[in-house]
mmCIF file of the N, C-alpha and C atoms, coordinates in Angstrom:
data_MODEL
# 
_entry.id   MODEL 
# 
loop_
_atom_site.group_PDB 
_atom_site.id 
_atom_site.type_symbol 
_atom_site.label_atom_id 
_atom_site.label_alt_id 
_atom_site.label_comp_id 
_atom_site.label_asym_id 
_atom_site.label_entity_id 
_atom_site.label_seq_id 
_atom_site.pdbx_PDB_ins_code 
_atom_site.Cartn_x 
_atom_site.Cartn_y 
_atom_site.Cartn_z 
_atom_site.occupancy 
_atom_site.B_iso_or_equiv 
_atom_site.pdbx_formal_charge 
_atom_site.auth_seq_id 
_atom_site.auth_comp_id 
_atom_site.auth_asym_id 
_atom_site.auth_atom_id 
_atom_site.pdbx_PDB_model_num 
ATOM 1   N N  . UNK A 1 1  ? -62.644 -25.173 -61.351 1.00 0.00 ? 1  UNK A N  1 
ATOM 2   C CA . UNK A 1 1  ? -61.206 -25.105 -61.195 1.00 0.00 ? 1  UNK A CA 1 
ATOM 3   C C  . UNK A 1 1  ? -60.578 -26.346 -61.827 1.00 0.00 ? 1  UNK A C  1 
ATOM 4   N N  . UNK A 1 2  ? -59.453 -26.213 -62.459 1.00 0.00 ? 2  UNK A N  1 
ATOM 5   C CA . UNK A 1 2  ? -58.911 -27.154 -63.065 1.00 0.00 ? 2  UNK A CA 1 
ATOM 6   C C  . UNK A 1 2  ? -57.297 -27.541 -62.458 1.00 0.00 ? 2  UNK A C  1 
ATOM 7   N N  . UNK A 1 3  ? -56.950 -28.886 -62.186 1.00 0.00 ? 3  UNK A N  1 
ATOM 8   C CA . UNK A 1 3  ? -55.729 -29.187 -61.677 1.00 0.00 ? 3  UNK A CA 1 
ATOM 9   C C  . UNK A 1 3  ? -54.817 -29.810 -62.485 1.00 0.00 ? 3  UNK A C  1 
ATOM 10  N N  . UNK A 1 4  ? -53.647 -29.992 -62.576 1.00 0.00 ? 4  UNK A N  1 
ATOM 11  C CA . UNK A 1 4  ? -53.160 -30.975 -63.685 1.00 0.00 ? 4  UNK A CA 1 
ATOM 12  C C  . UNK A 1 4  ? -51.606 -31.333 -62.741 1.00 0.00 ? 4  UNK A C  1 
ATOM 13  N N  . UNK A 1 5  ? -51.646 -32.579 -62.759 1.00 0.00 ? 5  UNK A N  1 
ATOM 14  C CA . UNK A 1 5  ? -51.223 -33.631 -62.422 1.00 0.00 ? 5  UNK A CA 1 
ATOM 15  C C  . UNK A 1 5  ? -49.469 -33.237 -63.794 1.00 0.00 ? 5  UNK A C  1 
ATOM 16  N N  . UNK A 1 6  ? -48.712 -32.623 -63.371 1.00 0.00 ? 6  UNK A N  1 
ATOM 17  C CA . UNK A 1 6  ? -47.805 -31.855 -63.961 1.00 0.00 ? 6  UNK A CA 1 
ATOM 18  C C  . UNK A 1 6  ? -46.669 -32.631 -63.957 1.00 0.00 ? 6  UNK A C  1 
ATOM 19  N N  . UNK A 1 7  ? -47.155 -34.097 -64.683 1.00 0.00 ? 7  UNK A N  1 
ATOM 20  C CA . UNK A 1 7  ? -45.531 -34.949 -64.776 1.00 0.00 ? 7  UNK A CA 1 
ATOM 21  C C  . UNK A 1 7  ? -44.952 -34.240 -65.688 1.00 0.00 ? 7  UNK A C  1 
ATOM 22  N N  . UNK A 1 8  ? -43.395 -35.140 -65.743 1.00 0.00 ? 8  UNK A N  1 
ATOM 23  C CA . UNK A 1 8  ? -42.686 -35.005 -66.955 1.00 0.00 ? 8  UNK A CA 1 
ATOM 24  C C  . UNK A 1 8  ? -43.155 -35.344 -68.350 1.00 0.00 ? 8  UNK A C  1 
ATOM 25  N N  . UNK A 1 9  ? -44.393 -36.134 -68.261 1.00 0.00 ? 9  UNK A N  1 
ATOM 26  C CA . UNK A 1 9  ? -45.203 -36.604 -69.529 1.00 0.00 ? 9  UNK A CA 1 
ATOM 27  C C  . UNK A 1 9  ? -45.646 -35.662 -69.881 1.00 0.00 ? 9  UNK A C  1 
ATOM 28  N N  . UNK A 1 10 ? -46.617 -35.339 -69.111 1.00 0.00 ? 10 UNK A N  1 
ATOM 29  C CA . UNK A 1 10 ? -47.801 -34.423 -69.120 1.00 0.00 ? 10 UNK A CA 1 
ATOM 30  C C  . UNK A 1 10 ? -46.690 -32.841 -70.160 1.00 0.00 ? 10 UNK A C  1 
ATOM 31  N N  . UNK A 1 11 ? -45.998 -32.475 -69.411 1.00 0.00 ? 11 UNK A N  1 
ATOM 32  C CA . UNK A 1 11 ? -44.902 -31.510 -69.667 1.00 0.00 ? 11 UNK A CA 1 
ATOM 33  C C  . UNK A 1 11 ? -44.316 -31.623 -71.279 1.00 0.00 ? 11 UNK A C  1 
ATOM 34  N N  . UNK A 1 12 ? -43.689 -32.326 -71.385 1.00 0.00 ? 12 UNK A N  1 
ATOM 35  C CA . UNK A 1 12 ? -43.118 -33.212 -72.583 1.00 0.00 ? 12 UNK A CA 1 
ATOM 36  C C  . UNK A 1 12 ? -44.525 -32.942 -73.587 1.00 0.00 ? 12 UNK A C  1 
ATOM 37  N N  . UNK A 1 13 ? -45.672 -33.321 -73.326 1.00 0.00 ? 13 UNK A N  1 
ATOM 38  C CA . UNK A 1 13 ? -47.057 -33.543 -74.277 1.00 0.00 ? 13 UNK A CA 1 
ATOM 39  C C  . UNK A 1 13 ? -47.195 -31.840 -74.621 1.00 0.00 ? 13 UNK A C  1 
ATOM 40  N N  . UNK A 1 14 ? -47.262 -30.949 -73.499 1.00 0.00 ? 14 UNK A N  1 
ATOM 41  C CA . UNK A 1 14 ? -47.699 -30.207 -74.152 1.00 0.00 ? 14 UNK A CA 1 
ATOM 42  C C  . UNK A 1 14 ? -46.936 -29.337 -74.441 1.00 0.00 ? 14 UNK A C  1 
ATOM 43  N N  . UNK A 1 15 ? -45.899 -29.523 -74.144 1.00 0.00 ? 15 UNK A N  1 
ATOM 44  C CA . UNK A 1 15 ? -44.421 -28.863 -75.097 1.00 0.00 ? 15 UNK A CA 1 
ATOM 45  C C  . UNK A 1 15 ? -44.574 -29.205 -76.446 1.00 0.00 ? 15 UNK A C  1 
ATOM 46  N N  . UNK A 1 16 ? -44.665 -30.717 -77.287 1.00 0.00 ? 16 UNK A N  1 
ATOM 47  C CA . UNK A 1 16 ? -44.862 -30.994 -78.125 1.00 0.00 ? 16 UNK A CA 1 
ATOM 48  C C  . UNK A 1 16 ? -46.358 -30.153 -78.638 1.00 0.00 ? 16 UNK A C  1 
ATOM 49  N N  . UNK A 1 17 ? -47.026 -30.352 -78.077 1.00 0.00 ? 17 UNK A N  1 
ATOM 50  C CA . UNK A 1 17 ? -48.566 -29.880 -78.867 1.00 0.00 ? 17 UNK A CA 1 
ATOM 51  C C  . UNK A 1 17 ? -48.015 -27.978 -78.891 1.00 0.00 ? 17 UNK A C  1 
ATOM 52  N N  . UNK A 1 18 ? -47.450 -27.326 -78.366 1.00 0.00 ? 18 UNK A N  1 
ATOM 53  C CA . UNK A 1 18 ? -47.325 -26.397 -78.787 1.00 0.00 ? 18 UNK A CA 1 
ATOM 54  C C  . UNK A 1 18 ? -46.440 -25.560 -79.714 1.00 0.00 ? 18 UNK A C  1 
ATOM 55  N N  . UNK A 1 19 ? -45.212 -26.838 -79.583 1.00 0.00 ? 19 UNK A N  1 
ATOM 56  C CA . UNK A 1 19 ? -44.128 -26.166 -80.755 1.00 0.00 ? 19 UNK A CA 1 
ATOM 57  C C  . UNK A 1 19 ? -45.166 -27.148 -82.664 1.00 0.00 ? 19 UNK A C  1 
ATOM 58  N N  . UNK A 1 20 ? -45.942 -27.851 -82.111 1.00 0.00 ? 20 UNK A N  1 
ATOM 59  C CA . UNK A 1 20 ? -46.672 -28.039 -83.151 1.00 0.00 ? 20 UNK A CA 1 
ATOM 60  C C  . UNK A 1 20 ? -47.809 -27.359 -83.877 1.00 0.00 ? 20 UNK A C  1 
ATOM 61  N N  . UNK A 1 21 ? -48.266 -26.534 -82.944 1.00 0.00 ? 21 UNK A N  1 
ATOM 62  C CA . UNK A 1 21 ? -49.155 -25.559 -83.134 1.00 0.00 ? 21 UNK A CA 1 
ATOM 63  C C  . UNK A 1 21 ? -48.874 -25.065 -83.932 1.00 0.00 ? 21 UNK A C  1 
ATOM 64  N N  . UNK A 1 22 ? -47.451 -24.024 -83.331 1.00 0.00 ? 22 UNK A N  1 
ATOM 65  C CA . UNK A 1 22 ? -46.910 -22.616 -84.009 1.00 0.00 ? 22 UNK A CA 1 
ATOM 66  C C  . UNK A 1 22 ? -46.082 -23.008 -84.996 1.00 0.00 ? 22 UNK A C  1 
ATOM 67  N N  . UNK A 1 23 ? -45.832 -24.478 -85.219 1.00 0.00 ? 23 UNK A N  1 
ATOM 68  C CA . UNK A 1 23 ? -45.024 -24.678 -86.752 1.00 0.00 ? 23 UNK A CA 1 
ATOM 69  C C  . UNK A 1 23 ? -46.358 -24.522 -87.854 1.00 0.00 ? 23 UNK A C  1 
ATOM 70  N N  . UNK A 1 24 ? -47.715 -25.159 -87.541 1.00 0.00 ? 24 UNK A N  1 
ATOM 71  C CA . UNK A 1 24 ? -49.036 -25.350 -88.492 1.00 0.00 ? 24 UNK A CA 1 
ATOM 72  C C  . UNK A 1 24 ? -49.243 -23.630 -88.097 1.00 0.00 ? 24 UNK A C  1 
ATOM 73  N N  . UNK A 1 25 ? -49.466 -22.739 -87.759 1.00 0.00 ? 25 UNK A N  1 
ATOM 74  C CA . UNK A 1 25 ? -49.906 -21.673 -87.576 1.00 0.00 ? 25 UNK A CA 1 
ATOM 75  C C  . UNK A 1 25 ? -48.913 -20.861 -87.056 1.00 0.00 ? 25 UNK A C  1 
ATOM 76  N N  . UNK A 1 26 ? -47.799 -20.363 -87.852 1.00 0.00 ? 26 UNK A N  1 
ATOM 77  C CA . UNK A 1 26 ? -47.373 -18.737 -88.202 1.00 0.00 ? 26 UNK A CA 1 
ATOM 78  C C  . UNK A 1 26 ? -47.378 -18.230 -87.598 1.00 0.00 ? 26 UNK A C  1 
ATOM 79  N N  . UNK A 1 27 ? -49.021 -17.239 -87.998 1.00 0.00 ? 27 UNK A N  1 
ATOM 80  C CA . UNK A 1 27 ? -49.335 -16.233 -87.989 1.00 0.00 ? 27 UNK A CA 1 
ATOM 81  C C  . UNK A 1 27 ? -50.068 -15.931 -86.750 1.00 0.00 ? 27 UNK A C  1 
ATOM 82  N N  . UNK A 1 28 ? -50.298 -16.892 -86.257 1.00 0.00 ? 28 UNK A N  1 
ATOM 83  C CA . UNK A 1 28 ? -51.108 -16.773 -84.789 1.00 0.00 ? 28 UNK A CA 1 
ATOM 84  C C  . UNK A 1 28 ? -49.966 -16.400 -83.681 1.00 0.00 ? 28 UNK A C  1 
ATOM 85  N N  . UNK A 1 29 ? -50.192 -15.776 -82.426 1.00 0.00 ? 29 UNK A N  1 
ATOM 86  C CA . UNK A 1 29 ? -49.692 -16.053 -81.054 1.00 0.00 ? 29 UNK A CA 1 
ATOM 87  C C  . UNK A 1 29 ? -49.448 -17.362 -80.570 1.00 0.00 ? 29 UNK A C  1 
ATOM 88  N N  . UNK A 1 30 ? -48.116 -17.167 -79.984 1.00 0.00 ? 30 UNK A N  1 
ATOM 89  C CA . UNK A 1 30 ? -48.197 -17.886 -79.049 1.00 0.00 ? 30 UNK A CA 1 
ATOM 90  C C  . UNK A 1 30 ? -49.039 -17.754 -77.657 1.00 0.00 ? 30 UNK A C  1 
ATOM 91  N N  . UNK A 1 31 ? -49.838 -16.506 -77.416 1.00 0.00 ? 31 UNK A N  1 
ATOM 92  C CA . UNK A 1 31 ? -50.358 -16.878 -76.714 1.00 0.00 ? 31 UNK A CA 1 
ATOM 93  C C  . UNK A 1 31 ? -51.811 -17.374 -77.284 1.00 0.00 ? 31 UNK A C  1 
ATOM 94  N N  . UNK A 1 32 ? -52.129 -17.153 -78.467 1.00 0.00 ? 32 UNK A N  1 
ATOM 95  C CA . UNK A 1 32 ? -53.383 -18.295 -79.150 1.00 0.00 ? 32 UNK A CA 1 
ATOM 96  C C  . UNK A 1 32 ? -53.164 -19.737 -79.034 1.00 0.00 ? 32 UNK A C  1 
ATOM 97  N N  . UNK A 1 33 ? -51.518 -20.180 -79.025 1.00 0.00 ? 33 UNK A N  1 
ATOM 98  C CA . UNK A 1 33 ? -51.594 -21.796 -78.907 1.00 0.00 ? 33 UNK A CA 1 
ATOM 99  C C  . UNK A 1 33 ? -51.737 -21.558 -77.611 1.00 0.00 ? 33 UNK A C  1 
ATOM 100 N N  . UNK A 1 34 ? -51.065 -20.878 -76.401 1.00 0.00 ? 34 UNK A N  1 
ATOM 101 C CA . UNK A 1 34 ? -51.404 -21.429 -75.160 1.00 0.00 ? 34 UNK A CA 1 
ATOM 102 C C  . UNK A 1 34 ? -53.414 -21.654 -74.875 1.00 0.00 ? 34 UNK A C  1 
ATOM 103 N N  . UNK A 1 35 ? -53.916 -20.830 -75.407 1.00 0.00 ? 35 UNK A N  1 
ATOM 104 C CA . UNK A 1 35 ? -55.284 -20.783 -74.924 1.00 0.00 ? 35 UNK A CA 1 
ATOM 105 C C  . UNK A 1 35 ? -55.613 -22.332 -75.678 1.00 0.00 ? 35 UNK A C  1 
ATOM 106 N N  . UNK A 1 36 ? -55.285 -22.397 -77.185 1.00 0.00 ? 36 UNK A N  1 
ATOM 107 C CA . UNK A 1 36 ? -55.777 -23.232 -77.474 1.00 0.00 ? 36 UNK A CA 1 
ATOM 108 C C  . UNK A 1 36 ? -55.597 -25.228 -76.598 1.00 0.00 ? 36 UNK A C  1 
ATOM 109 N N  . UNK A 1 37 ? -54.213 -24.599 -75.941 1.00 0.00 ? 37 UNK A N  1 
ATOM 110 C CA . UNK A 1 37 ? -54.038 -25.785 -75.012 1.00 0.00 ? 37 UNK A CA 1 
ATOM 111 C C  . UNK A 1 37 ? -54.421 -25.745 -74.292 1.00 0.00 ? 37 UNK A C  1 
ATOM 112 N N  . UNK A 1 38 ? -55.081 -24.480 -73.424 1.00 0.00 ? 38 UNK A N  1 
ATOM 113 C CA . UNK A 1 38 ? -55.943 -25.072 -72.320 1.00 0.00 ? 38 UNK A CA 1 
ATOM 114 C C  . UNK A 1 38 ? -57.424 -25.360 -72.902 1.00 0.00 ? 38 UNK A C  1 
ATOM 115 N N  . UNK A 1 39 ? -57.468 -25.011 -73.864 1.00 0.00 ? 39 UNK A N  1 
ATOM 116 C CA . UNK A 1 39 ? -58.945 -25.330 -73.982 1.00 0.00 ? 39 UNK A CA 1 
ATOM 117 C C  . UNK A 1 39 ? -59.288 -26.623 -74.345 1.00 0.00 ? 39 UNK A C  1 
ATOM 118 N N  . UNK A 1 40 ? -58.153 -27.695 -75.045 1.00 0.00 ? 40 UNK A N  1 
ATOM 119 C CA . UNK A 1 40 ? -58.105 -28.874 -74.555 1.00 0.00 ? 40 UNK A CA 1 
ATOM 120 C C  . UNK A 1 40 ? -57.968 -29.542 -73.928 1.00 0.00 ? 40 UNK A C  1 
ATOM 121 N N  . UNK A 1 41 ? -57.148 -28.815 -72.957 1.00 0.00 ? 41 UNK A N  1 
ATOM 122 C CA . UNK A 1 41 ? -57.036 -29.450 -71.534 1.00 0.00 ? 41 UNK A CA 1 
ATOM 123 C C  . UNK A 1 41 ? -58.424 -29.340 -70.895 1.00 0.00 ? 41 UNK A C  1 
ATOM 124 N N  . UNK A 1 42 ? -59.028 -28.629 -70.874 1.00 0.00 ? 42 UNK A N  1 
ATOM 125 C CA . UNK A 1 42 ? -60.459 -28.283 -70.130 1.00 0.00 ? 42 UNK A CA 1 
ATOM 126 C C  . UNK A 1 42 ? -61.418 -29.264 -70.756 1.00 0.00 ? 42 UNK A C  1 
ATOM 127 N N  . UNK A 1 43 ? -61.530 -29.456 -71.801 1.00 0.00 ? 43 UNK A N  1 
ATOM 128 C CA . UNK A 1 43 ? -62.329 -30.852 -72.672 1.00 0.00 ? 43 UNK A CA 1 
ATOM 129 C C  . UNK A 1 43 ? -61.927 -31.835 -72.237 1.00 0.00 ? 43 UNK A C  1 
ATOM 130 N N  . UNK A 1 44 ? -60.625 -32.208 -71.604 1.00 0.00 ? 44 UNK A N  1 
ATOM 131 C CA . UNK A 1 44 ? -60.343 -33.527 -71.165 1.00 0.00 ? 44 UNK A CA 1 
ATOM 132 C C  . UNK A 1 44 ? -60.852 -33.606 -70.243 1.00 0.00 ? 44 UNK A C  1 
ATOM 133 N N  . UNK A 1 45 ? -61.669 -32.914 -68.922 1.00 0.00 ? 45 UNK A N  1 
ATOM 134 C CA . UNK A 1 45 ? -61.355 -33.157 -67.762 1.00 0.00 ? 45 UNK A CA 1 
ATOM 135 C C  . UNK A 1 45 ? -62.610 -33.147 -67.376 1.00 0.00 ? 45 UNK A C  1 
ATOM 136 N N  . UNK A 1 46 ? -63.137 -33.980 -66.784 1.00 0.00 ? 46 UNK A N  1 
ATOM 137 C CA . UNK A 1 46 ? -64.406 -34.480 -66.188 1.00 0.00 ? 46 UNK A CA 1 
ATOM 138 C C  . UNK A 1 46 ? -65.405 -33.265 -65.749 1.00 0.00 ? 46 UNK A C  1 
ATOM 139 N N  . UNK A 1 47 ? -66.215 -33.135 -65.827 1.00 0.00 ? 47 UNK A N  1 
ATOM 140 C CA . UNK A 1 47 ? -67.125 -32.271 -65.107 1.00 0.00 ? 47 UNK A CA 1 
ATOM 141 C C  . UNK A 1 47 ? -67.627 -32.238 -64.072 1.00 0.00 ? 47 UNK A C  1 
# 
């Protein structure tokens, strides 16, 4: 299970990482950037 600590940073970060996504990638979903943000989020987070 994964938790996230849901500041205004945190918020702000991945607002940015996703309107950055879909400017580099078109043609993809938005729901492909969302996965692709959690799947960095999940790499960040300790095991």
């Amino acid at each position: 299970m994964m938790t996230l600590n849901l500041t205004p940073e945190v918020v702000r970060e991945d607002q940015a990482f996703l309107i950055q996504y879909c400017r580099e990638h078109p043609e993809r979903s938005f729901h492909q950037a969302a996965l692709t943000l959690l799947q960095m989020r999940l790499a960040r987070c300790p095991p």
